[in-house]
N, CA, C and O atoms as a GROMACS GRO file, in nm:
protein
  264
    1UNK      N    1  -0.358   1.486  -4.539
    1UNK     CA    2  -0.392   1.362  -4.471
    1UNK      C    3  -0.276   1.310  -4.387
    1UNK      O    4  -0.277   1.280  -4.268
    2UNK      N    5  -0.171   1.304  -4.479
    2UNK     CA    6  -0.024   1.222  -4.341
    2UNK      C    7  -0.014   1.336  -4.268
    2UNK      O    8   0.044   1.294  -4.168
    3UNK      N    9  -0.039   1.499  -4.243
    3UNK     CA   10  -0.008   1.566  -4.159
    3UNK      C   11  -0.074   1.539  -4.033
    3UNK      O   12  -0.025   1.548  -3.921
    4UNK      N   13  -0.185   1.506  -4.063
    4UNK     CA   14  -0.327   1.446  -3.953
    4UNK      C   15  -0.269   1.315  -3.884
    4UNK      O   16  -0.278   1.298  -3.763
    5UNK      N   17  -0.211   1.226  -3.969
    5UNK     CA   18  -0.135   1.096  -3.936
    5UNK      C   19  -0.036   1.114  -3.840
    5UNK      O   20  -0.034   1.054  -3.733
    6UNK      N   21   0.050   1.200  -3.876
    6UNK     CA   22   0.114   1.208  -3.801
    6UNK      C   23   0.143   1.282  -3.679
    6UNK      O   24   0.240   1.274  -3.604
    7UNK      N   25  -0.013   1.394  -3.673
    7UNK     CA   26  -0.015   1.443  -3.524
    7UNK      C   27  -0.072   1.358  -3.468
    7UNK      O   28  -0.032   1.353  -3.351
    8UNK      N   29  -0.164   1.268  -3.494
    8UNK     CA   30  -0.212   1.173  -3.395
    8UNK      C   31  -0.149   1.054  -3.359
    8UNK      O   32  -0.190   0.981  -3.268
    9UNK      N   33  -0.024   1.028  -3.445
    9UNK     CA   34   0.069   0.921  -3.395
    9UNK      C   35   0.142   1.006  -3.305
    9UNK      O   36   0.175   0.932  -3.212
   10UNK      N   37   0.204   1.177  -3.273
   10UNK     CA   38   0.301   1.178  -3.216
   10UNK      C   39   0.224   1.220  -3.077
   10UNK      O   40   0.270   1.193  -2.966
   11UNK      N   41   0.103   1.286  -3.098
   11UNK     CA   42  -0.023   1.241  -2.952
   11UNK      C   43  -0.020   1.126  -2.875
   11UNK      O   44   0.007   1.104  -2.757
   12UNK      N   45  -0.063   1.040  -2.996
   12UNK     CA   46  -0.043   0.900  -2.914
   12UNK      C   47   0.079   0.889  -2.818
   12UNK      O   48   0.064   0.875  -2.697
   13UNK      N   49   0.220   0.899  -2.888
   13UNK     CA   50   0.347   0.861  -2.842
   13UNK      C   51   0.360   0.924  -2.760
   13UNK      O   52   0.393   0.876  -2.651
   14UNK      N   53   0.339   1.056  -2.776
   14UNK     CA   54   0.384   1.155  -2.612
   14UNK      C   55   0.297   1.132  -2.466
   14UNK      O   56   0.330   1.138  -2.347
   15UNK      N   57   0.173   1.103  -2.535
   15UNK     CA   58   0.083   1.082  -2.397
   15UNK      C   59   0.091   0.932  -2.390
   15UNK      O   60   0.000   0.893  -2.317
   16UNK      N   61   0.160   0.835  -2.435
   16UNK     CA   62   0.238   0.693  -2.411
   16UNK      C   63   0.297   0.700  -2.301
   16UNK      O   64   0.273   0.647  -2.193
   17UNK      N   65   0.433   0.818  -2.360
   17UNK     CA   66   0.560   0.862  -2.264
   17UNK      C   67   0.507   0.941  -2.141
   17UNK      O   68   0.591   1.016  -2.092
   18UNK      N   69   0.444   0.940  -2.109
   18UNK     CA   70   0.373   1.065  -2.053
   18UNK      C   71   0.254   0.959  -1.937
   18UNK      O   72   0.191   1.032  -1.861
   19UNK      N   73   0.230   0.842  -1.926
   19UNK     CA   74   0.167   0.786  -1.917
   19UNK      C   75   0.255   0.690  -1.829
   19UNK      O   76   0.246   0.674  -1.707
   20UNK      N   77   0.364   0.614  -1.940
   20UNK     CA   78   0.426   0.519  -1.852
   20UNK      C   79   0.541   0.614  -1.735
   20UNK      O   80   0.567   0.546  -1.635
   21UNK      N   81   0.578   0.691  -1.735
   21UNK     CA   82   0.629   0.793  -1.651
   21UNK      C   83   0.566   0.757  -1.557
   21UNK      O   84   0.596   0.669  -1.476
   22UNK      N   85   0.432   0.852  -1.565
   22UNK     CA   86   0.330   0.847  -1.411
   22UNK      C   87   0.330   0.664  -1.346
   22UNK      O   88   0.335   0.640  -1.225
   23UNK      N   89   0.324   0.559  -1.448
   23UNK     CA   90   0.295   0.486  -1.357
   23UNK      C   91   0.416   0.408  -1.320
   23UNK      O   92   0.401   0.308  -1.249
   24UNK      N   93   0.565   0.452  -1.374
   24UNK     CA   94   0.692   0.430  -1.328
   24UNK      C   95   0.701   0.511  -1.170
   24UNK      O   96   0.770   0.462  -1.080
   25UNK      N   97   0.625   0.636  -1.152
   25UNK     CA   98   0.631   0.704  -1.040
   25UNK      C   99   0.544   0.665  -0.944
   25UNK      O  100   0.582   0.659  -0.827
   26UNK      N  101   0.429   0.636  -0.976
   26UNK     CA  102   0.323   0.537  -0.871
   26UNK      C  103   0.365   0.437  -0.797
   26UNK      O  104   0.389   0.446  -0.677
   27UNK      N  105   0.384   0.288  -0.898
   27UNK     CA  106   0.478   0.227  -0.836
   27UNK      C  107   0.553   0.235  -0.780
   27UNK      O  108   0.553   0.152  -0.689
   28UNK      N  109   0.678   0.335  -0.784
   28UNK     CA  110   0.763   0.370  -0.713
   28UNK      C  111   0.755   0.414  -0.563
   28UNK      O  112   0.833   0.392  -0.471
   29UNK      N  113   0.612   0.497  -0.568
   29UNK     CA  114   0.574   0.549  -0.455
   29UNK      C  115   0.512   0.402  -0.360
   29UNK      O  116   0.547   0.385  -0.243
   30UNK      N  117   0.416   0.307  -0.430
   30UNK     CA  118   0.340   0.212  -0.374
   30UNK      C  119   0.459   0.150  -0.366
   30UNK      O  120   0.485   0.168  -0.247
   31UNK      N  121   0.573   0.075  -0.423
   31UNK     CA  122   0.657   0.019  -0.334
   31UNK      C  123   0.748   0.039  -0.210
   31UNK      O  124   0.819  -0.046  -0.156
   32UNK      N  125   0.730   0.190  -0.171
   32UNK     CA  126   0.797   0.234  -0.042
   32UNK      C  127   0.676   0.179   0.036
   32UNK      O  128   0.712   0.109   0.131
   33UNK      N  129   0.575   0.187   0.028
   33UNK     CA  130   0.472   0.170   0.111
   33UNK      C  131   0.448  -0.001   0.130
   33UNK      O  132   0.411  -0.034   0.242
   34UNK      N  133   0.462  -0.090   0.048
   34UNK     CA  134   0.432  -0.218   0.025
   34UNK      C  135   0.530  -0.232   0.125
   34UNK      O  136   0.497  -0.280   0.234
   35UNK      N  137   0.698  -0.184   0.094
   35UNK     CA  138   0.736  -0.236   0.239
   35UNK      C  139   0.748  -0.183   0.330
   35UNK      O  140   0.867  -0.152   0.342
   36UNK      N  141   0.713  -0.162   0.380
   36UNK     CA  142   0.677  -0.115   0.496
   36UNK      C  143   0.573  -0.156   0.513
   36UNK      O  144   0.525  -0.072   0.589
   37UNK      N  145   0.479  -0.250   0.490
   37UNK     CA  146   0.350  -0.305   0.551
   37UNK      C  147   0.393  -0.440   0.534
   37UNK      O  148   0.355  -0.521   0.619
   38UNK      N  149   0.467  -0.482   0.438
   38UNK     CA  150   0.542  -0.624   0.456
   38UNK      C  151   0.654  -0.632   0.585
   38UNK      O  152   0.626  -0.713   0.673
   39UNK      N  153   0.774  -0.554   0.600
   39UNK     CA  154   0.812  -0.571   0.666
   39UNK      C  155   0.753  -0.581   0.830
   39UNK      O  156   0.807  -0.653   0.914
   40UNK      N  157   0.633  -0.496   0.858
   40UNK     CA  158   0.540  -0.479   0.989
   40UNK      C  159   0.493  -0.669   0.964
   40UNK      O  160   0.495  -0.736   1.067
   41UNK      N  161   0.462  -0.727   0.859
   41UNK     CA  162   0.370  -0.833   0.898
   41UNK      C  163   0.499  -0.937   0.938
   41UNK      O  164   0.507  -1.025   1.024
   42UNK      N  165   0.582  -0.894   0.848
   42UNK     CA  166   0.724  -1.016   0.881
   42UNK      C  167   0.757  -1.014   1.030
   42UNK      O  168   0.757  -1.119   1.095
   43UNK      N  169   0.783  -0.907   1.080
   43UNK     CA  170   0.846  -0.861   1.209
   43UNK      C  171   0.784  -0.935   1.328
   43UNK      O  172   0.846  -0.989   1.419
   44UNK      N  173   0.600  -0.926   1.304
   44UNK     CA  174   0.536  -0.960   1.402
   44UNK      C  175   0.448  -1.101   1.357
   44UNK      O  176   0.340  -1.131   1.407
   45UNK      N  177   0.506  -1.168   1.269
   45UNK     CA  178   0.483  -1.347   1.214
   45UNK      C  179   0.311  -1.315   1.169
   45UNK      O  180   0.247  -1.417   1.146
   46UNK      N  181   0.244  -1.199   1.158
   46UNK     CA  182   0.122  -1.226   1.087
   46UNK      C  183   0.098  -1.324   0.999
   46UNK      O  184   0.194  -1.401   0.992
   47UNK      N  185   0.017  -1.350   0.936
   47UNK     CA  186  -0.066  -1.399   0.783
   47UNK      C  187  -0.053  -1.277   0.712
   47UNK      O  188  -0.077  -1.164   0.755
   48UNK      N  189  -0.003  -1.320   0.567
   48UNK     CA  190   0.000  -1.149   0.503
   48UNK      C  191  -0.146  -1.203   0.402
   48UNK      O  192  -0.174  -1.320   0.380
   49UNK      N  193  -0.226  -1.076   0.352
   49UNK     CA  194  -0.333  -1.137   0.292
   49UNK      C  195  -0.258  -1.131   0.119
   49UNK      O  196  -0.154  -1.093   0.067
   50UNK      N  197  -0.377  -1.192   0.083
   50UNK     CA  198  -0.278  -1.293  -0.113
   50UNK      C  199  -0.217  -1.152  -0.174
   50UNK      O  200  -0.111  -1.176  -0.231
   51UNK      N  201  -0.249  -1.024  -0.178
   51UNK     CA  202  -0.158  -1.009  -0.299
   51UNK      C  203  -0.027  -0.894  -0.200
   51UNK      O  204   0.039  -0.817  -0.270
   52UNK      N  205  -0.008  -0.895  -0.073
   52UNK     CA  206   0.115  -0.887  -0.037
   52UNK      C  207   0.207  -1.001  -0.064
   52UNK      O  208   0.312  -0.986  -0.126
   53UNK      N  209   0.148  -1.166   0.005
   53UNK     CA  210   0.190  -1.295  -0.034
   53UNK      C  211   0.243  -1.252  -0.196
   53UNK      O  212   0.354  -1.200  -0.199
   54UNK      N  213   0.170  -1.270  -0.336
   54UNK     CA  214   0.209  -1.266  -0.424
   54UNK      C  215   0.320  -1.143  -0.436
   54UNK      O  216   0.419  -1.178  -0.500
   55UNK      N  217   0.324  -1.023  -0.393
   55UNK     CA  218   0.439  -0.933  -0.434
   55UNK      C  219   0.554  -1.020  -0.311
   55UNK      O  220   0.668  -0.977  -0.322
   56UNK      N  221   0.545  -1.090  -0.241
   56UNK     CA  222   0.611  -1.087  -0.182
   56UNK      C  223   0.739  -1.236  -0.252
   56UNK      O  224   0.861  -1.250  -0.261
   57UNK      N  225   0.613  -1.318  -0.284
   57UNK     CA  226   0.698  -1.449  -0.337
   57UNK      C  227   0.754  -1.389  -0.464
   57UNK      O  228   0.876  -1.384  -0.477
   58UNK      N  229   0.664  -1.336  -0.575
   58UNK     CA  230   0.690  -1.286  -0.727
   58UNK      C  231   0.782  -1.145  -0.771
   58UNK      O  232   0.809  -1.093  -0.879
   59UNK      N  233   0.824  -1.100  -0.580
   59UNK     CA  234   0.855  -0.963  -0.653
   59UNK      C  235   0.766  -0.871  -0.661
   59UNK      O  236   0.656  -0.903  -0.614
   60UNK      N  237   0.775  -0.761  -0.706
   60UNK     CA  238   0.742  -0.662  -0.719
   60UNK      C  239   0.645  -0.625  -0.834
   60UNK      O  240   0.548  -0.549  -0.828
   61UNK      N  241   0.705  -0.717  -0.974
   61UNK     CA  242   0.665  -0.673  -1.076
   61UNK      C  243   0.497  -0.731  -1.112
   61UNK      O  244   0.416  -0.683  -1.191
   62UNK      N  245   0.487  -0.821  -1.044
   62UNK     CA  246   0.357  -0.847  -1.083
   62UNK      C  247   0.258  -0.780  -1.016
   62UNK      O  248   0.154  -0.844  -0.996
   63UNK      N  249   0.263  -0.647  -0.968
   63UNK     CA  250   0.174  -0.556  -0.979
   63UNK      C  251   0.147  -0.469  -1.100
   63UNK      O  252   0.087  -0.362  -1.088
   64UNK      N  253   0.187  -0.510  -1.203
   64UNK     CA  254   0.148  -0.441  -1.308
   64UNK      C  255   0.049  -0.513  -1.329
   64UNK      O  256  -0.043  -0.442  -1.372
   65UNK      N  257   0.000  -0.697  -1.315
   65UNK     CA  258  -0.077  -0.746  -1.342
   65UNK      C  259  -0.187  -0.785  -1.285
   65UNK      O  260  -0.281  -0.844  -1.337
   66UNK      N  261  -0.170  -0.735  -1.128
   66UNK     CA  262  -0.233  -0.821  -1.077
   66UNK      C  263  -0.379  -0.709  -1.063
   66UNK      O  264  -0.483  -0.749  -1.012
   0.00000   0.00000   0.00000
């Protein structure tokens, strides 16, 4: 029984690690891109629509939530 326990806790944990990776690398990728569509709206005084506005006032990080 704990052998069972504990392959499915170390499943869990690896595809955790394995998980927040990919979306440490997503982000990473969507924030090269965020600016660069922020900086285009800054440059030329657009309206940015709400959730550039929000990454833009909050940072970055509240795209995990939004």
């Amino acid at each position: 029984m704990s052998f069972y326990l504990m392959l499915i806790g170390s499943v869990l944990v690896f595809s955790g690690i394995g998980f927040f990776i990919f979306i440490m690398l997503y982000f990473g990728v969507t924030k090269k891109k965020y600016e660069t569509i922020v900086s285009g709206y800054l440059s030329r005084a657009l309206p940015m629509p709400d959730v550039y506005t929000v990454f833009y006032h909050g940072g970055f990080s509240p795209a995990f939530y939004w």
